[in-house]
N, C-alpha and C positions, 0 to 999 in steps of 0.2 A: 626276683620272684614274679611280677609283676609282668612281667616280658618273655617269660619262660613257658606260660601258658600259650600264648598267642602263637611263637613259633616251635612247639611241639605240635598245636594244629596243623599249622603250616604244612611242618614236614610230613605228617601221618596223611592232609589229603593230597600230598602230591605223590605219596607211597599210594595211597590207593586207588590215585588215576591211574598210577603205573602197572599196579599189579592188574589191573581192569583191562587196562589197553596188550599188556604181556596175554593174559590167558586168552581174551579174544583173536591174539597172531598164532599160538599156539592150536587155538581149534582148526581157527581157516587151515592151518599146513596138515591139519587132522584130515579133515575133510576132504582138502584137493589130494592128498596121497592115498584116504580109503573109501572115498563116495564118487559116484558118477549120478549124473540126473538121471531120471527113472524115466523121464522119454526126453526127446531133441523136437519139441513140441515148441517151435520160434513166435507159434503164430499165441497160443497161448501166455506164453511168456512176459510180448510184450501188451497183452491187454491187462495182466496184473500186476505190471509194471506201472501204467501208466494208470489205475486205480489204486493201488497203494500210494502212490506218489499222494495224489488227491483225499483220499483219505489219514493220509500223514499230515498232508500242508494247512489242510480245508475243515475236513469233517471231525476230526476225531482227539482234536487237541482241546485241552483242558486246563483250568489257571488253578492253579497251588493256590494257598492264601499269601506265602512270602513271593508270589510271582514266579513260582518256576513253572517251567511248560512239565506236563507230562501227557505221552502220546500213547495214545491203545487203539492198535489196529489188529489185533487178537486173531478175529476171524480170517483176514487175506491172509498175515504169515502163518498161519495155520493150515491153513486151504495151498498156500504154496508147496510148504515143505510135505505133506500128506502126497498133495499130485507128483511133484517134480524132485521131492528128497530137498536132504536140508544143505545141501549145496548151494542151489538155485536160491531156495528160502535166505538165505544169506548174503550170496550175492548181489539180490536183489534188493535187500536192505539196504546193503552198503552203496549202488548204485541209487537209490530214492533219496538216502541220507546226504549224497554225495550234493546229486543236483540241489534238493532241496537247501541245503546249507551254503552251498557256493552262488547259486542263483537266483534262487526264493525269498532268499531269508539272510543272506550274508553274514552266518553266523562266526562267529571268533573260531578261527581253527580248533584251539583248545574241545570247547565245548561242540563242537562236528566231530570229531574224532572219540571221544566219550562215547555220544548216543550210537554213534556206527560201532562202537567195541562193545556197547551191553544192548545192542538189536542182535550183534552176531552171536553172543554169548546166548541169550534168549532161547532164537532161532536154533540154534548148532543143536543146543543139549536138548532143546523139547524136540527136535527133529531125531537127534539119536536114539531118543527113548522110544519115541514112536517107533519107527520101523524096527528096533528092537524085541518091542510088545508082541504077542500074539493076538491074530484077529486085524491084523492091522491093513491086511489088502484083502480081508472079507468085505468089501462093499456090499455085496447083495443079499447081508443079514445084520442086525441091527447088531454083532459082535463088534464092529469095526468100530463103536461109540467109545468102548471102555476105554482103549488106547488114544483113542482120539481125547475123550475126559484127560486121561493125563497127564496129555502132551500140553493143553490148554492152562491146565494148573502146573505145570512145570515152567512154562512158557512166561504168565503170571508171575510165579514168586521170582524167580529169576530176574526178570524183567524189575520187580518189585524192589528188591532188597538190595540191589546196584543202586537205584536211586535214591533209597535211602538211604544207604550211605557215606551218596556221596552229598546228598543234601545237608543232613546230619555233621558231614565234618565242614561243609560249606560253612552252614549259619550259627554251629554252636550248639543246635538244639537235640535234644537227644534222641538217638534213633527208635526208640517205642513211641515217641509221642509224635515223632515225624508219620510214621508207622500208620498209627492208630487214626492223626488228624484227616491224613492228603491222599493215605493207602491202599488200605486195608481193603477198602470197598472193591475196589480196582483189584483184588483178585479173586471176589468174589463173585464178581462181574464176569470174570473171565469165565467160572463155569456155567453160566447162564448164556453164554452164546455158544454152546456146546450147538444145540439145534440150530440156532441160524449157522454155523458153522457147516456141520451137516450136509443143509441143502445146497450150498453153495457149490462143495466137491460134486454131491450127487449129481447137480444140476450141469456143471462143468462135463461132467464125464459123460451126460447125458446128451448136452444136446452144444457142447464148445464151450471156446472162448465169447459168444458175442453176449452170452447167458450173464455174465456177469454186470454186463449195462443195466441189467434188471433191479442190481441190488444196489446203484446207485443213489436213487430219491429214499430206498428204504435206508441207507446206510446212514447218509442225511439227518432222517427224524429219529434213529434210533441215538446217533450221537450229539443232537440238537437237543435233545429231551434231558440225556445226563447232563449235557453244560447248562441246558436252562435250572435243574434240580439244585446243582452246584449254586448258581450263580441269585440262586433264589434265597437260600440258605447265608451266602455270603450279603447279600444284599441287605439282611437280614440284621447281622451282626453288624454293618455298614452303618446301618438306622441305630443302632443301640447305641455305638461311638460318638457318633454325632450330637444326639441327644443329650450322654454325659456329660460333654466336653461342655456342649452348646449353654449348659444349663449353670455353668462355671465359667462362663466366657467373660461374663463381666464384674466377677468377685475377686478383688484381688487377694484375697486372702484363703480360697478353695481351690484359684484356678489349677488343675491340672492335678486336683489329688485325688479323683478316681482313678485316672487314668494310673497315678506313683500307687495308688492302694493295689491295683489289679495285679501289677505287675511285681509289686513284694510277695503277694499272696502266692501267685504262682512259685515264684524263687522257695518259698517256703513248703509249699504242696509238690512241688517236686524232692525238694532236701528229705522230707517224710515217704516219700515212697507212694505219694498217690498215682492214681490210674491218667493217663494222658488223658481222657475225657473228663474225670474231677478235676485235672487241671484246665481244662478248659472251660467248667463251668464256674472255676475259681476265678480266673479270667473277666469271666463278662459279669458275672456275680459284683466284681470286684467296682466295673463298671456301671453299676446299678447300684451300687450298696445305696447310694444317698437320694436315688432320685424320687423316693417320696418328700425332698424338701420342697417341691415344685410348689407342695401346698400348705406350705409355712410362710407367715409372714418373712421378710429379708430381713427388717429389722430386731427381728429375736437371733437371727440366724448370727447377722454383724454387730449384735451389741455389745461394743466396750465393757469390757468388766462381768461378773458373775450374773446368771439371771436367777429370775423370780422364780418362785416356788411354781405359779402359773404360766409362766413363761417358761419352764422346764416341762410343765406336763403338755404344754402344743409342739415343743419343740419330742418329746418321747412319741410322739404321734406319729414320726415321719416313717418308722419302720413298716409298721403296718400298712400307712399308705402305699408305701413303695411297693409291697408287698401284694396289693391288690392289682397296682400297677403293673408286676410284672406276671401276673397270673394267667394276664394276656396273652403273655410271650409264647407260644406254643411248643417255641422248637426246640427251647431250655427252662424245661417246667423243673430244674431241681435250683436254678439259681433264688427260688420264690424264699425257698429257705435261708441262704444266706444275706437276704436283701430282712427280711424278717427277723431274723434272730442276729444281727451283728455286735447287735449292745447287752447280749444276753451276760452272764459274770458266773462260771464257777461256782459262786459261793450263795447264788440266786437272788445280787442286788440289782439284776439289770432289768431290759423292759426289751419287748413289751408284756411279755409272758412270763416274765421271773423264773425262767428254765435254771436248770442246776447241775453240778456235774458233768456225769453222762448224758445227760437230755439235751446237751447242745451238742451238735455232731461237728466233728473236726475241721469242716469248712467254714464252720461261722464260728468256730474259738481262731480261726487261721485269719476271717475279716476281721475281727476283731481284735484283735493284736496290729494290725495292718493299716486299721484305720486309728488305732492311736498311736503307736508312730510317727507314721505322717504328720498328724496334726503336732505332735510333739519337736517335731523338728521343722515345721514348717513355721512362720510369721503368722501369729491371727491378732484377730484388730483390738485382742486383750492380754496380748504378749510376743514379746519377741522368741523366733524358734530359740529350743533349747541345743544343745550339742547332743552330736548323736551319744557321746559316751553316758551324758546325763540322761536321756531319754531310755536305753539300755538300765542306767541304774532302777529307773522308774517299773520297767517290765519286771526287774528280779525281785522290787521291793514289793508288787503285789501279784508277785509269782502263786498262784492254787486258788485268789482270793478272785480277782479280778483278770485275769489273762488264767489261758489252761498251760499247765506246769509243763508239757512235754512241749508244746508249743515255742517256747520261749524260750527253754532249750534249744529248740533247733536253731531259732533267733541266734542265740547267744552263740554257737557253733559255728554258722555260716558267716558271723560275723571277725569269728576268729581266723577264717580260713582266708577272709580277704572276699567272700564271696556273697556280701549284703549289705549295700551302702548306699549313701541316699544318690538318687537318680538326679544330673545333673537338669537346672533347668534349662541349657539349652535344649538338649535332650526332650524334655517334655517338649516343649514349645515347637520342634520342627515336629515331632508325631501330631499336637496337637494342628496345627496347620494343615498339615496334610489330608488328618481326619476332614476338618473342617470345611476345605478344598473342592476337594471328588466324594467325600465319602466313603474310602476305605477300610477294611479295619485297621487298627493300631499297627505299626511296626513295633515288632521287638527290642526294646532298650535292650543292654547291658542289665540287669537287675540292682537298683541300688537300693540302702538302708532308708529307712521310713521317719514322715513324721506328722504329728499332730498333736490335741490338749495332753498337758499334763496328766497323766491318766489319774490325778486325784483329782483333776479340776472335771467339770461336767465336759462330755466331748459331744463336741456340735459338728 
């Protein structure tokens, strides 16, 4: 069973290189048997050859969070297929992707052959729609936009939804949330250079080929602007990992269980059916739950055996801090809530707010299960980890009371399927390096089952 998953992947994305690289042979023979270029305009040709190239290699490429490239050069094959038909528009892909890969970039055959069959698929079908559209060689009234809008959103998704999934059966992850993380944007972008698009034809058809060295330095800061946006953002998330990791670097008994809590949580917040962005703010959430300990003494945190009544109420302290801590965070104001409410309890015995039922939202009944767990099956300095099957009996035994019932459930289910078990510590420890290294975000384990305090014992 165990092996049967891995290569059913296998075989579905090597089905769907194939079917990728089959319909993009099929268009081209579409094309060379019912399209001729719309002029024999050589001098043309090669100046937006020799700009796409540049803006493929240089300007216009973008880093995924798992490291995949993805390229938007929207406006030039746009501006190709409009002036010259999507013949040319394809041709020229496949000869930019060509150089580009054999001599730029020495990319693995495999993956050159990919991006040349979904630029041609892209290219082909937003070119056949355009000049299929009406208004489409009205240049000298602003009709020629509508067609031109569609080809760019055709262009877009097309372009979009190839890469999803092949990224999707690549790493595992599921195509909405691949979608929604690395995507989405990217084709909404695509109608926002409707106008620079525009000028570009207008400008070509007005005054040539040399018109286009114009939009060089613009092409530049306009693509330098969304990597810096991107990379500001990731940079962002980079500091958070860090921080978590960093702040358990020398504990031996926490190291690495923000990082195991983040990542059950997700496993868990996807088995439920949440949104690709609740799962990502389940994520760093996850990665944040504890770091208002920064401002608890260590020795309440590592002390052998049960604590004091006083020494419970500094240690109940850490949520709210964390809480204020991560208020800062600007650019994931909802993780404030699960860093705050993680110790909240169903039954309203938790802290820092004694929330109840409903009043704790499914993200932080999700930390909350996640972070005892862990501690449940992990070593701390007042017991040895429990087995997961015992730490499971612990979830069912204060199933409605202390864990939320549907919650635990899904625990319990994911666990029967084979699909939530605790995260090897190799596993932590090369992510945790890595983080620690450059500062990346986290790679994605495998998702494995959870652990920490006995959830009747107080969880620190």
């Amino acid at each position: 069973m165990s092996h049967a998953r891995p290569d059913r992947s296998h075989r579905l994305f090597h089905a769907y290189y194939a079917a990728v690289l089959a319909a993009s042979l099929v268009l081209v023979g579409f094309l060379v048997a019912t399209r001729r270029p719309e002029s024999q305009d050589w001098l043309g040709w090669s100046f937006y050859f020799l700009i796409l190239l540049l803006a493929d290699t240089k300007l216009s490429e973008s880093q995924a969070r798992d490291g995949s490239k993805i390229l938007s050069s929207r406006t030039l094959a746009l501006s190709v297929l409009v002036l010259f038909g999507p013949l040319v528009a394809v041709a020229m892909d496949i000869g930019t992707s060509l150089v580009r890969g054999l001599l730029l970039r020495r990319s693995p055959p495999r993956k050159m052959f990919f991006n040349i069959a979904m630029l041609t698929l892209a290219d082909g079908i937003a070119g056949l729609i355009y000049h299929a559209l009406p208004f489409h060689d009205r240049f000298t009234t602003p009709l020629f936009l509508l067609p031109l809008a569609v080809a760019l959103l055709t262009y877009s998704l097309v372009n979009s939804l190839i890469v999803t999934g092949i990224m999707s059966l690549d790493t595992g992850q599921p195509a909405r949330e691949i979608w929604h993380r690395d995507i989405r944007w990217g084709v909404l972008a695509g109608l926002m250079e409707l106008p620079f698009t525009a000028i570009v034809i207008l400008l070509f058809q007005q005054g040539g080929p040399w018109t286009l060295m114009i939009f060089v330095p613009i092409i530049w800061v306009i693509f330098s602007l969304g990597r810096a946006h991107k990379q500001q953002k990731e940079a962002h998330m980079a500091s958070i990992a860090v921080l978590a990791t960093t702040l358990e670097a020398d504990e031996p008994y926490t190291h690495g269980h923000s990082y195991r809590v983040s990542q059950y949580a997700v496993t868990i917040g996807r088995a439920m059916g949440m949104s690709p962005r609740n799962l990502e703010v389940l994520e760093y959430g996850g990665l944040l739950h504890d770091i208002g300990k920064i401002a608890i003494n260590n020795d309440i945190i590592c002390k052998p055996g049960r604590l004091t009544d006083e020494e419970f109420a500094t240690l109940a302290e850490h949520p709210a801090i964390g809480a204020r801590i991560v208020e800062q965070i600007k650019f994931l104001p909802e993780t404030v809530d699960l860093v705050r409410h993680h110790h909240e309890r169903p039954d309203g015995k938790g802290y820092p707010d004694g929330l109840k039922g409903d009043e704790i939202t499914l993200g932080s009944s999700i930390m909350n299960i996640c972070d005892a767990f862990d501690a449940m099956t992990s070593d701390r300095s007042y017991r040895k980890a429990l087995p997961v099957e015992k730490a499971l009996e612990e979830l069912v035994k204060h199933r409605g009371t202390q864990f939320n019932a549907a919650v635990v459930d899904t625990v319990l289910a994911l666990h029967r399927r084979g699909e939530f078990d605790i995260i090897p510590d190799s596993a932590v420890e090369k992510v945790i390096r890595q983080i620690q290294r450059v500062g990346e975000p986290p790679v994605r384990a495998i998702p494995t089952p959870i652990k920490e305090d006995p959830v009747h014992e107080v969880q620190r």
